[in-house]
N, C-alpha and C positions, 0 to 999 in steps of 0.2 A: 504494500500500500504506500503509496506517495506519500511525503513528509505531510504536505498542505491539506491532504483528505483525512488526516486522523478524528477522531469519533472525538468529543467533547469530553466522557469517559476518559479515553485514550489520555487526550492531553493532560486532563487533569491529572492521573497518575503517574505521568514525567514532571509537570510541574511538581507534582509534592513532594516526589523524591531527591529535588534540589535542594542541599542542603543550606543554613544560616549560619550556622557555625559546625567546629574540628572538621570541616572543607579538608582534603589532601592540601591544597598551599597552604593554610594555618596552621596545619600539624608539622608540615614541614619545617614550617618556621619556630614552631614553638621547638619542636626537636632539636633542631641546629642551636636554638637560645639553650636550653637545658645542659648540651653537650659542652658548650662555652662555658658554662657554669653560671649563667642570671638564675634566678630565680623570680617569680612571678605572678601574675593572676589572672586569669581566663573571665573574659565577657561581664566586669563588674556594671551590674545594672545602674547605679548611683551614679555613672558619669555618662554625659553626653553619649549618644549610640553605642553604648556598651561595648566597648572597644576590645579586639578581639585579646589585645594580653596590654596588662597593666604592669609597670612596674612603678609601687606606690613610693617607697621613699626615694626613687630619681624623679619622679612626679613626669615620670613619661608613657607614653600608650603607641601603642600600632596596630595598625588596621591592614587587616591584610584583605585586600579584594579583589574579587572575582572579577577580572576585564571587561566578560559580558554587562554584566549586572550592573559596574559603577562607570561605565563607561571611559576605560581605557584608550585612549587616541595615538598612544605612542608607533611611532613606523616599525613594522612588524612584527608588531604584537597581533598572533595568529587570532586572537578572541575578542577585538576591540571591537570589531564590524557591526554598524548597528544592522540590523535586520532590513534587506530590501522589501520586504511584501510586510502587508498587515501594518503599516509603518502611522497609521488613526492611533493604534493601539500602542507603540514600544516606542516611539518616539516618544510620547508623554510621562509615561511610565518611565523610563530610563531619564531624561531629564529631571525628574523628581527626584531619582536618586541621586542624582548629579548635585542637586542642591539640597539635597538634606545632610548630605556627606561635608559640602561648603558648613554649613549650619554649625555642624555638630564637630568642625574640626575650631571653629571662629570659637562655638562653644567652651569649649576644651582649653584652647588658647586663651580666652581672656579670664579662664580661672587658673592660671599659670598653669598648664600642660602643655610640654612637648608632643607632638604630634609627628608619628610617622605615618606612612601610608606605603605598603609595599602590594606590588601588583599580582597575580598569579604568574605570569608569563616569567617575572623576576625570580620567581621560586625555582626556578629549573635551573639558577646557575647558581651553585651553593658556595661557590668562591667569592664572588660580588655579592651575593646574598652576605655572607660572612660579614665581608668589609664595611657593607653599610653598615648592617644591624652595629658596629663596633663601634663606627663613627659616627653613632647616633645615639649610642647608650655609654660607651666609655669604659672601661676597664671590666670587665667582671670581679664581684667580690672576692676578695683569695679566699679560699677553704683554708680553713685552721689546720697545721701541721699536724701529721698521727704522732701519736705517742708513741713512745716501747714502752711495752710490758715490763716493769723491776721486777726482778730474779728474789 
């Protein structure tokens, strides 16, 4: 069956199964944060769009989004395209998110938070991925030295 002939049924169960949050690029990024040694906080409701990881005493947040979704424009970025059919519909839609995402980072900022925004596309390169996240956050905490065991 043609993508455009799907049953209303149909679509509605690809639409639901898109996920809002632990997306593969979020988890990615939270993994590569973990593996550096941040520690953090997943999707706190209390602040502006619930930002996908918080890290509260740097008083910083990142958003990792979905290219389709938030409307990624970057030159070849494979998922930024807005939709050519049905264009009544996802043009509005997708602009909304465009500017809730404005809203809610202006939000964020004017209660002193840092604000990152890292793309899905940007997930697939875990060396520049790296780099930002570092040059955006700063050192990781050192883990406290192990002990020895006294005899």
């Amino acid at each position: 069956m043609p993508k455009n002939n799907r049953s209303a049924a149909g679509q509605r169960r690809i639409m639901q199964a898109i996920r809002s949050k632990d997306t593969k690029p979020e988890l990615r990024v939270r993994r590569l944060l973990h593996t550096l040694g941040y520690r953090f906080r997943v999707h706190l409701k209390d602040l502006a769009g619930k930002p996908d990881i918080v890290f509260t005493k740097r008083r910083k947040v990142v958003f990792v989004h979905g290219c389709f979704w938030h409307g990624h424009q970057a030159e070849g970025c494979p998922d930024g395209k807005r939709p050519q059919s049905n264009t009544g519909y996802w043009d509005p839609k997708l602009d909304r998110n465009a500017e809730r995402d404005r809203k809610n980072t202006a939000a964020l900022q004017a209660a002193g938070w840092d604000v990152l925004t890292v793309w899905a596309c940007e997930t697939l390169n875990e060396d520049a991925l790296r780099s930002r996240l570092i040059a955006f956050l700063g050192s990781p905490v050192a883990k406290a030295p192990e002990r020895c065991a006294e005899s």
